[in-house]
N, CA and C atoms as a LAMMPS dump frame, in Angstrom:
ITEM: TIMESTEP
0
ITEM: NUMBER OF ATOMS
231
ITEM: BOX BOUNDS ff ff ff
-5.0000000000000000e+02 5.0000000000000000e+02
-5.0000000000000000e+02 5.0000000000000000e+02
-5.0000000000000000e+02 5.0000000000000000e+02
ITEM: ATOMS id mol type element x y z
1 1 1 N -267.982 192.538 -93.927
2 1 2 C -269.324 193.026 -93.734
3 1 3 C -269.466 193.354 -92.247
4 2 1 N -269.936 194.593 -91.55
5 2 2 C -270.419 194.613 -90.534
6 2 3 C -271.463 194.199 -89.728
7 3 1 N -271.27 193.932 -88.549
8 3 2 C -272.234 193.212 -87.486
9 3 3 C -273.878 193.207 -87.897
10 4 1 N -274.089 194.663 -88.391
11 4 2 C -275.459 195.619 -88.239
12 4 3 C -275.804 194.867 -90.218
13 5 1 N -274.988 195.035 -90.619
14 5 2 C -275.296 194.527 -92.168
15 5 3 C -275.52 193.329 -92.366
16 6 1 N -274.57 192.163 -91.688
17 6 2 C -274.393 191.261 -91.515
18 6 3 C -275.762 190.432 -90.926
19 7 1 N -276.697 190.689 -89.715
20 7 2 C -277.4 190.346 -89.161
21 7 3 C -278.571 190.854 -89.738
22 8 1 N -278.694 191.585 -90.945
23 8 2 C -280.142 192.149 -91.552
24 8 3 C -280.053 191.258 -92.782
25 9 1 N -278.752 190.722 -93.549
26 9 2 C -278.746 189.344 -94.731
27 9 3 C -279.166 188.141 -93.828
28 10 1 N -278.792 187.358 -92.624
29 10 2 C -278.623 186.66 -92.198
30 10 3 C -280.502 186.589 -91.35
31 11 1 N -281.142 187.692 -91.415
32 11 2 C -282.163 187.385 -90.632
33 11 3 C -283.699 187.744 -91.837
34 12 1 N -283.096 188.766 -92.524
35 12 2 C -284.302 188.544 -93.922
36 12 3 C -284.281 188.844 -95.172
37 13 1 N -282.828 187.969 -95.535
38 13 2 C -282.913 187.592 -97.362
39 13 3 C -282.856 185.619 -97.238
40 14 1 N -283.907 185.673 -97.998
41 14 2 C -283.915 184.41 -98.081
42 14 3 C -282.68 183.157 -98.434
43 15 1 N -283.067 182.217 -98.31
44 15 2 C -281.223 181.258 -98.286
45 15 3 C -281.064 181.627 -99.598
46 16 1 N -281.4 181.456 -100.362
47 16 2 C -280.804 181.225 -102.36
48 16 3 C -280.529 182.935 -102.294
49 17 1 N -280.631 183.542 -101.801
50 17 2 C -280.586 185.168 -102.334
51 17 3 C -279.109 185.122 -101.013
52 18 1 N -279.036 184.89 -100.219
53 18 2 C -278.106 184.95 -99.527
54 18 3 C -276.126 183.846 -100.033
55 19 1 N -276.646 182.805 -99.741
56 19 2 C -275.515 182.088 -100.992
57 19 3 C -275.046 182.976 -101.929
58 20 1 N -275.966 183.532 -102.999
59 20 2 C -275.809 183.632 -104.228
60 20 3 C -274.854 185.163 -103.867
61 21 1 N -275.405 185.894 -102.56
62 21 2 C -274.929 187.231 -102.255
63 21 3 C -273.193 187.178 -101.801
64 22 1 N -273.138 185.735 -100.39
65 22 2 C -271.752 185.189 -100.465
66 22 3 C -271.23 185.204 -101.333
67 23 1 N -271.128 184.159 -102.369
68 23 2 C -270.547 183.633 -103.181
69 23 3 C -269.856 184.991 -104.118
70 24 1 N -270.892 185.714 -104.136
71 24 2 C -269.961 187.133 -104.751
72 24 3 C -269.317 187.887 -104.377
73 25 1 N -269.537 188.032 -102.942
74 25 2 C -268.471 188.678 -102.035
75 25 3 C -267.456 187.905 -102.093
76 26 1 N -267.506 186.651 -102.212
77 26 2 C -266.119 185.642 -101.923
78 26 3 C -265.258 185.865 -103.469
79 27 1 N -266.14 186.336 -104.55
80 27 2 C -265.571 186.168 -105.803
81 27 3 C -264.424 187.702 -105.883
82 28 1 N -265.718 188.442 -105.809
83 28 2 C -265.435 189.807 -105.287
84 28 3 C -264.06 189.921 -104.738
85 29 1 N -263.523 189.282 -103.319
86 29 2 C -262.48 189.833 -102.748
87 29 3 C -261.424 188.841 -103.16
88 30 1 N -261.449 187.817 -104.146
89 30 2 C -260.212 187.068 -104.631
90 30 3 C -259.699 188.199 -105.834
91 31 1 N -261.005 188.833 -106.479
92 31 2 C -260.37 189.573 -107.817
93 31 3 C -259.97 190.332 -107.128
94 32 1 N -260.177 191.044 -106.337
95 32 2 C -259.381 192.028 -105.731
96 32 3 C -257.991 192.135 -105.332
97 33 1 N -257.726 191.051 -104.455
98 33 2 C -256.77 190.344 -104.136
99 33 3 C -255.482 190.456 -105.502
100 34 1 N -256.098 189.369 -106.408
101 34 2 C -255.454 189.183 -107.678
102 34 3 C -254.945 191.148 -108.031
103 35 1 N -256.132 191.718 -108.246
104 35 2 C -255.42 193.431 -108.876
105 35 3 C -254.442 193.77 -107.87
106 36 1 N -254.928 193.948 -106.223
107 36 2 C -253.565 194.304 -105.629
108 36 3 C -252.542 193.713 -105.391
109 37 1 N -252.274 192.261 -105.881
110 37 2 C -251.033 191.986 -106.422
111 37 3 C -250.276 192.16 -107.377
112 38 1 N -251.383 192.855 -108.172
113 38 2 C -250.536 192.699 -109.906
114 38 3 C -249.99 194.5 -109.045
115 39 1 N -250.945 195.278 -108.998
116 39 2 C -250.673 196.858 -108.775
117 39 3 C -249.355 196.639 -108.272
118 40 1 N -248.859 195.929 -106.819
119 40 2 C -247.675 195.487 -106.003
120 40 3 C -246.496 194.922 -107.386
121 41 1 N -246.52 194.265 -107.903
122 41 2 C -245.891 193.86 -108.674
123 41 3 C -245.689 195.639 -109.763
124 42 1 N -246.634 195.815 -110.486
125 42 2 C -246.121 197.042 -111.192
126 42 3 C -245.559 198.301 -110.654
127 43 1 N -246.027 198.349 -109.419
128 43 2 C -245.421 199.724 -108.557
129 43 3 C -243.663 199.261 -108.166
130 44 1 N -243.589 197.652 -108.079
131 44 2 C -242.345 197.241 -108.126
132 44 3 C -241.305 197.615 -108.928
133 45 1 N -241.932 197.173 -110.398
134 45 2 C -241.239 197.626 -112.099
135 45 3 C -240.822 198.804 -111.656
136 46 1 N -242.45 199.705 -111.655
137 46 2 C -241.968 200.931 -111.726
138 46 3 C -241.009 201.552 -110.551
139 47 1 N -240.525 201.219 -109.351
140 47 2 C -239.355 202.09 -108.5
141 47 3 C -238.287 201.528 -109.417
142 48 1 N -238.364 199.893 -109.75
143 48 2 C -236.558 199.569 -109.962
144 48 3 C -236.323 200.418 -111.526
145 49 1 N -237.208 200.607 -112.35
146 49 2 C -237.343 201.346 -113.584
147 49 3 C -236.531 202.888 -113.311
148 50 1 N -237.246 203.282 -112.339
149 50 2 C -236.808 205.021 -111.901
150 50 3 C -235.656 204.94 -110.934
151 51 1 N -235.276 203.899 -110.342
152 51 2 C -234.094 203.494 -109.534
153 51 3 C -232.844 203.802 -110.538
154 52 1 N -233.256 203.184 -111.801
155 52 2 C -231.793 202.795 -113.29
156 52 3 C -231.932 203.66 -113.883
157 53 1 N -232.941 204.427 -113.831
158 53 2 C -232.95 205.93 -114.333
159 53 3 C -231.846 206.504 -113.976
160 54 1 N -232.624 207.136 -112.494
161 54 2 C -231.637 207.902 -111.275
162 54 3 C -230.054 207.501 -111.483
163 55 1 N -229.695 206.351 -111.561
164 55 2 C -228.757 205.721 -111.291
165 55 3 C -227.688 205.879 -112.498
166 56 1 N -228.215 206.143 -114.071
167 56 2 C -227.627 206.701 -115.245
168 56 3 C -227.403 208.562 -115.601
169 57 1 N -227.659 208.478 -114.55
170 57 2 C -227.596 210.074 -114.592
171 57 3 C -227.9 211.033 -115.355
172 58 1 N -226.806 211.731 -115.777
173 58 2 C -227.467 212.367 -117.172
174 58 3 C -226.757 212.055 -118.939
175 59 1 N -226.697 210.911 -118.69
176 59 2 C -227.026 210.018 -120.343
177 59 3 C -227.188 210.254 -120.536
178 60 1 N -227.01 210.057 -121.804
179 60 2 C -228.219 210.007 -122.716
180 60 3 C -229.127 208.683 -123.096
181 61 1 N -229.968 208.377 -123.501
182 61 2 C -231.01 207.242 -123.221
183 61 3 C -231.78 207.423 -124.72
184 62 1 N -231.419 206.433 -125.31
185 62 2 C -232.339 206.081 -126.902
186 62 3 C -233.101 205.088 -126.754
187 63 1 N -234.513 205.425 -126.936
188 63 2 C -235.527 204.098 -127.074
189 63 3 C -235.815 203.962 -128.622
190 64 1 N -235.641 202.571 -129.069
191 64 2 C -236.108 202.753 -130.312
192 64 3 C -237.331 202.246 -130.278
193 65 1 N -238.462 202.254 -131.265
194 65 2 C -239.569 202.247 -131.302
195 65 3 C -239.882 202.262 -132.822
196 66 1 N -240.783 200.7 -132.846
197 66 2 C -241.321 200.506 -133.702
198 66 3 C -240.069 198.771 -134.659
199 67 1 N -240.746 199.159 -135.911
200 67 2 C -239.614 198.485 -136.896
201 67 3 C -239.94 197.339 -136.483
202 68 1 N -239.808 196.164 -138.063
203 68 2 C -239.511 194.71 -137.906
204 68 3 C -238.143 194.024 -137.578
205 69 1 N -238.18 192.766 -137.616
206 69 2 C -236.853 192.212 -137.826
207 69 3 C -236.191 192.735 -138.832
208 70 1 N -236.432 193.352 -139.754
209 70 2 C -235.747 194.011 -140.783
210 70 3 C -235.611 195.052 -140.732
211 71 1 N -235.836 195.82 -139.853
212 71 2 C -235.05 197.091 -139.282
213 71 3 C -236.154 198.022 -139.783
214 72 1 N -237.301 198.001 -140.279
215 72 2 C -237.862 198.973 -141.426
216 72 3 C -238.791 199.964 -140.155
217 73 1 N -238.989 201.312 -140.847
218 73 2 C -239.116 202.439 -139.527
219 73 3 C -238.814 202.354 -138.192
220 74 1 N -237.661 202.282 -138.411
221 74 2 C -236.739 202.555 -136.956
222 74 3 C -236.899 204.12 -136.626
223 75 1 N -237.269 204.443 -135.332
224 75 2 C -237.203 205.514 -134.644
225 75 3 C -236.815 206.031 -133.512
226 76 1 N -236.265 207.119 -133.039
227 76 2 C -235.544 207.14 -132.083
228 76 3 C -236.226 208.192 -130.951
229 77 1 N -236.421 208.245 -129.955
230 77 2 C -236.511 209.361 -128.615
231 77 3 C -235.469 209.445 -128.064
């Protein structure tokens, strides 16, 4: 929060309206926190993902998709 913002909560919102305003900023920048770690973590996946790509050249590459333990609609890309 800036100086100028900071000193207009601190001089006329009352205490219970002020706490209650903290307390969400404090909540506020842990969730945040938490997403740009997960984002850090998936932007991770995703280079070493396109790294083993790059790195198989021109394979060929079958994903199967779908189907139980019993093999039933197996499909291929």
């Amino acid at each position: 929060m800036n100086r100028l913002k900071k000193w207009l909560v601190e001089t006329y919102l009352p205490a219970y309206t002020r706490v209650a305003m903290q307390e969400e900023q404090e909540r506020l920048r842990k969730k945040l926190e938490h997403e740009a770690a997960k984002n850090r973590q998936l932007r991770a996946y995703a280079e070493g993902l396109e790294y083993a790509l790059e790195a198989l050249g021109r394979q060929d590459v079958r994903v199967r998709i779908g189907g139980g333990e019993d093999g039933s609609h197996p499909r291929t890309v």
